[in-house]
C-alpha positions, 0 to 999 in steps of 0.5 A, spaced: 500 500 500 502 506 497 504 511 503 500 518 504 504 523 500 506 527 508 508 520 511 512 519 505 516 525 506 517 524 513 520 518 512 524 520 507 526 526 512 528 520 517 531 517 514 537 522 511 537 525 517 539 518 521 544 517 515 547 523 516 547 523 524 550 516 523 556 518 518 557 524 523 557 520 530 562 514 525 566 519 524 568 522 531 569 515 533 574 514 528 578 520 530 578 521 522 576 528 520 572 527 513 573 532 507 570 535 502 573 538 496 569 544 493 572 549 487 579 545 488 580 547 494 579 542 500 575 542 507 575 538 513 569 538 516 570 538 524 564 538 527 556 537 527 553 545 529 546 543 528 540 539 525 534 540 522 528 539 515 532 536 510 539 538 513 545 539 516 550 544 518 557 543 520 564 547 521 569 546 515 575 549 516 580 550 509 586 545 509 591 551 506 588 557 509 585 554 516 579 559 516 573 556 518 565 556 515 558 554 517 557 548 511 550 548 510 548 542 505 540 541 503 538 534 501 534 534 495 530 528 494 525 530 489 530 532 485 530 538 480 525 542 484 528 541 491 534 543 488 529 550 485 527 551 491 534 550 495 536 555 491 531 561 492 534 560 498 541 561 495 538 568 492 535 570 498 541 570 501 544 575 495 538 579 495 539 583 501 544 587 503 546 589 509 551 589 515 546 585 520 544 580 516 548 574 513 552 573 507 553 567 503 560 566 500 559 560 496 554 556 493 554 549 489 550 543 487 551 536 487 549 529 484 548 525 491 554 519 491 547 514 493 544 516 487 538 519 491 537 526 488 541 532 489 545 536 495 546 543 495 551 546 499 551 553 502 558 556 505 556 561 511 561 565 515 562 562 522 560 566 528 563 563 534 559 567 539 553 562 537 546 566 536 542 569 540 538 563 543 545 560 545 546 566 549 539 566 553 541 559 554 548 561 557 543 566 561 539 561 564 545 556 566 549 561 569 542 565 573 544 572 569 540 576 564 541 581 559 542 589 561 536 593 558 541 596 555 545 590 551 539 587 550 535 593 546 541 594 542 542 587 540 534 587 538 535 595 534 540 591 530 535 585 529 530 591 526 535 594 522 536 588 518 528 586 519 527 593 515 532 592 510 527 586 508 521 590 509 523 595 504 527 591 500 528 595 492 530 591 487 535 596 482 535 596 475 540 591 471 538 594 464 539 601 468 546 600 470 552 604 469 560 602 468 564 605 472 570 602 469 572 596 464 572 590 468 567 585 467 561 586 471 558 578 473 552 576 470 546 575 475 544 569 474 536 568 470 534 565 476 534 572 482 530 575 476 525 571 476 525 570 484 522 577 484 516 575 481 515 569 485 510 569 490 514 566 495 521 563 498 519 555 499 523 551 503 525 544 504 521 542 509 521 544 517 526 549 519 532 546 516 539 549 518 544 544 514 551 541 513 553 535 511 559 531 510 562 524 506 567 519 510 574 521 509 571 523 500 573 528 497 567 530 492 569 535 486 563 541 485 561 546 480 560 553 482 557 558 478 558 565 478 565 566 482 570 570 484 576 570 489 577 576 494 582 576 498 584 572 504 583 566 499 576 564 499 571 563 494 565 568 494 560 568 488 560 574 484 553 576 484 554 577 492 557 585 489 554 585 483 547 588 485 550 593 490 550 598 483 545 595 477 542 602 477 536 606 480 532 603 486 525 601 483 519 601 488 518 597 495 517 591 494 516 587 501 519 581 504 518 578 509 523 573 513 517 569 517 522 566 521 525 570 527 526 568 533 533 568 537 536 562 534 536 565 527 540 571 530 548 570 530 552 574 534 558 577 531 565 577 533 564 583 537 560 580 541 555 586 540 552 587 532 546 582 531 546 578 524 539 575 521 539 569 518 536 563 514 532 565 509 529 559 507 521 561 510 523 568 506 517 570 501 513 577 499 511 580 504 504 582 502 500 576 499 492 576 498 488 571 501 482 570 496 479 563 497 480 558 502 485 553 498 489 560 498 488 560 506 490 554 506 496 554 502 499 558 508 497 555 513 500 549 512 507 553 508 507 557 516 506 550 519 512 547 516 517 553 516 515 558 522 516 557 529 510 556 533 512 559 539 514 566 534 509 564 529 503 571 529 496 569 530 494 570 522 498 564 521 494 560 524 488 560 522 488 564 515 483 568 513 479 569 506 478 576 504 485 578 507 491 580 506 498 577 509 503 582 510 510 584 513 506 585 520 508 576 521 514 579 523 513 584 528 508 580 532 515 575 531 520 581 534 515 582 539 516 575 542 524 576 541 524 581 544 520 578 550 524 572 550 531 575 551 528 579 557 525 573 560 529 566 556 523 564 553 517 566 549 511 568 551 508 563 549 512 557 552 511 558 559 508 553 565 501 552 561 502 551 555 510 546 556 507 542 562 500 542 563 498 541 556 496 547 554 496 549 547 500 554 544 496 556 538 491 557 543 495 562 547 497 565 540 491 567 539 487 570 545 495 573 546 495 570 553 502 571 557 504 575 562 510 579 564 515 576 569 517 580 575 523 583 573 528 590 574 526 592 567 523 599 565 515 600 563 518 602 556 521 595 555 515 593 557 510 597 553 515 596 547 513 589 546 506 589 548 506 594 542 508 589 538 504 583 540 498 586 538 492 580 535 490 585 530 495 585 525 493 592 524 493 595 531 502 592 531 506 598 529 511 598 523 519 596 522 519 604 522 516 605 529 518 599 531 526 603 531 524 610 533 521 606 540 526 602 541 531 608 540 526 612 545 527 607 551 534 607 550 534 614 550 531 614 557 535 609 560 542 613 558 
């Protein structure tokens, strides 16, 4: 008897994972560290860094320079349709420019040895400090907190970037001027057609990925590369749209995912670097029909966290539309979870008691701890976990609130 399609992939997703934590487990038991070679250059993989969907991520470190990356490695069973959707991904990550969020380095695509599909892989800069969730972690072991000050900070940075992706202008390819005679990179045909794609699908579940071959050395083909200094591989595109021309008109995206775990901290230990753009599609999306609410409904169920998720994403009007205002509920529960080391929405009832999340979410039932916290801090969330998309204040003023209670505890 054939298996329901959902059940198929599920098993499916099982057993790729259990292949890849067996071929990770085997390999540190071995004491053999297993390499990858990509673009001529070889890599080691030194360790699992995280799990998830159709994906590992693990820390690779360049054999001849012994700088170090995030590998990320998509499975892609369904062949080339995974490997279309792993590679919106890709361009998403090209797409948005910005100092707090993240930059890919090099992307390639691969036959899997089993024959099983396709793999993509993604070359990530490695920030040791971990993300923001390991920090509220590190907080709870330790019985600390973040000051007010550091906290508020790190978040303003979370919404700079958030904003980048709000008010996202695609520029002009056609428009472009040369500066100077060097060849300028193509843009690949498939970041264009991405800007009239409906949304960023993903492989399924909140996937962060790597992966790694016992003692093989794969050979891969990227296109669109060029090399930059200190020897690493970059894609080409990654400067290219900085200065294709004019700015046209907004275009909203939003990322659908925030939470801690998807904010890096940098090396400074003070600038916050958005992440895993593989839940990012346009942001304002009509719902006309109950398929279409549906559609969504099931696409926030696979790619959204549930304790981050907004109300409208669990039960999808018809008549409405979805907008960026997803991610502002979704700060709000960030925010929240940085001042008190959960999400409002994870407490005692919901985790212990079987209560349910989705119900809490969408009555907003949660409480404020008792804390040394300002009002203003807590009157910024508040603000922001409004049900009604339309009562949440936008990326803007959730910016010149944050700046607002910083100002006043100068």
């Amino acid at each position: 008897m054939a298996l329901p399609p959902q059940l198929f992939r599920a098993f499916e997703n099982f057993r790729d994972q259990a292949k890849d934590a067996i071929l990770a487990v085997s390999s540190c038991l071995c004491q053999q560290q297993p390499k990858l070679k990509i673009n001529g250059r070889t890599f080691q993989i030194v360790k699992v860094l995280g799990e998830g969907g159709f994906s590992f991520v693990y820390l690779a470190q360049d054999e001849h320079s012994g700088r170090q990356f995030a590998l990320k490695k998509i499975r892609c069973p369904t062949g080339a349709e995974g490997v279309k959707e792993a590679m919106r991904e890709v361009e998403a990550y090209r797409r948005f420019k910005h100092p707090n969020i993240i930059r890919i380095l090099d992307s390639a695509v691969v036959q899997d040895p089993e024959g099983e599909g396709q793999i993509v892989y993604l070359f990530l800069p490695l920030y040791k400090r971990g993300n923001l969730q390991d920090a509220i972690n590190a907080n709870l072991v330790n019985n600390r907190h973040f000051s007010e000050k550091d906290m508020l900070r790190l978040f303003r940075g979370t919404c700079l970037a958030v904003r980048a992706m709000h008010e996202y202008r695609p520029t002009s390819a056609r428009s472009a001027v040369q500066t100077d005679n060097r060849p300028k990179p193509r843009r690949p045909v498939a970041a264009e057609d991405d800007d009239r794609d409906e949304r960023f699908p993903q492989p399924e579940g909140d996937a962060e990925g790597g992966y790694s071959y016992d003692g093989a050395s794969v050979p891969l083909v990227t296109k669109h590369r060029i090399e930059e200094e200190h020897d690493i591989v970059f894609d080409g595109d990654e400067e290219a749209e900085q200065h294709d021309g004019p700015a046209l008109e907004i275009i909203p995206y939003a990322h659908r995912d925030l939470k801690p775990g998807n904010v890096m901290i940098a090396d400074d230990g003070t600038t916050p670097i958005l992440m895993d753009f593989g839940s990012t599609m346009k942001a304002r999306i009509p719902i006309e029909n109950r398929q279409q609410a549906l559609l969504q409904q099931d696409i926030a169920a696979e790619q959204s966290t549930m304790a981050y998720r907004a109300p409208e994403l669990f039960d999808v009007k018809t008549g409405v539309e979805l907008d960026e205002k997803v991610d502002i509920w979704s700060l709000g529960c960030t925010l929240f979870a940085l001042a008190y080391s959960h999400s409002p929405f994870e407490n005692t009832q919901t985790t212990e008691q079987g209560g349910s999340i989705a119900m809490a979410v969408l009555s907003a039932q949660y409480k404020h701890p008792q804390s040394a916290y300002s009002g203003g801090l807590r009157n910024l969330i508040d603000s922001m976990l409004k049900i009604s998309p339309r009562d949440r204040p936008d990326i803007n003023q959730v910016i010149q609130m944050t700046d607002r209670v910083l100002q006043s505890l100068a």
